[in-house]
C-alpha positions in Angstrom: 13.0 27.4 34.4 11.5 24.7 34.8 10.7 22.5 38.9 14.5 21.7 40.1 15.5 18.2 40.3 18.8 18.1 41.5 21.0 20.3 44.3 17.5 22.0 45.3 19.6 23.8 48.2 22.4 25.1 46.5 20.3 26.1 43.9 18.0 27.9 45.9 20.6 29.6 48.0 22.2 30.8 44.6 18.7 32.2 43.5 18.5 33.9 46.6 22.0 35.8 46.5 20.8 37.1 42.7 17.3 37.6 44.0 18.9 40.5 46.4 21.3 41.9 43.5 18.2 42.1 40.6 16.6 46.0 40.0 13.2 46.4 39.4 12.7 42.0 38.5 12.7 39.2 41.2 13.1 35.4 40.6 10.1 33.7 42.3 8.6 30.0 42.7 5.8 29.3 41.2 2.9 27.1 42.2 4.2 24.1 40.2 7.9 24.8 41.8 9.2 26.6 38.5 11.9 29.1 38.9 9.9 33.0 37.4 11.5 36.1 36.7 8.7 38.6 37.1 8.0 42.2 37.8 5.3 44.3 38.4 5.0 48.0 37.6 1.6 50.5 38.2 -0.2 50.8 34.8 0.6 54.7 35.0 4.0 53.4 34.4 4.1 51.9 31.8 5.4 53.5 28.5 7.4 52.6 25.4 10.8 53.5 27.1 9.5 51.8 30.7 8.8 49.0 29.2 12.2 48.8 26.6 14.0 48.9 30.3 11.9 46.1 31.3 12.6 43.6 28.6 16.3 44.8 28.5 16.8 44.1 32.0 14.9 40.6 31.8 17.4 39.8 28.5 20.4 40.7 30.8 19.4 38.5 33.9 18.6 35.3 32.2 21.5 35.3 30.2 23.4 36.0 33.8 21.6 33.7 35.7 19.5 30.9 34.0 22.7 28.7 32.4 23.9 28.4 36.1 20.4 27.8 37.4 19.9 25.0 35.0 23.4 23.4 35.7 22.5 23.5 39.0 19.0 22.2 39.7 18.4 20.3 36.0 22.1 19.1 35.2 21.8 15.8 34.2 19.4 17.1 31.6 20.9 20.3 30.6 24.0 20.7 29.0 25.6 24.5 28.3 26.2 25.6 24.7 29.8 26.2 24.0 30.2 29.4 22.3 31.6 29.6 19.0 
């Protein structure tokens, strides 16, 4: 996501607690102050299945984490989709 602009703290602290919950992915700030989820695995690791676990895992902890994120530190500008 993109630099924070608003509630910085409580966002971070909120990052944080889901930072210590994630498996095998951690959320990280990046040099222009972007929110990453990012992973790194030994090239010996990395198969078809490895990699399926991967991107399933990434699916599963945006969709957890990045509409609160963005409520949080970009509100003003983001606004939830209501599901159908």
């Amino acid at each position: 996501m993109p630099a924070p602009e608003e509630n910085r703290e409580e966002l971070y602290r909120y990052l944080m607690v889901k930072n210590h919950e994630l498996r095998e992915l951690h959320l990280a700030i990046g040099p222009e102050a972007g929110i990453y989820l990012v992973t790194q695995i030994p090239i010996q690791e990395l198969t078809v299945e490895r990699l399926d676990e991967l991107v399933g895992a990434t699916v599963t902890y945006v969709d957890e984490i990045f509409p609160t994120a963005m409520t949080m530190g970009l509100g003003s500008v983001y606004r939830r989709r209501k599901s159908r």
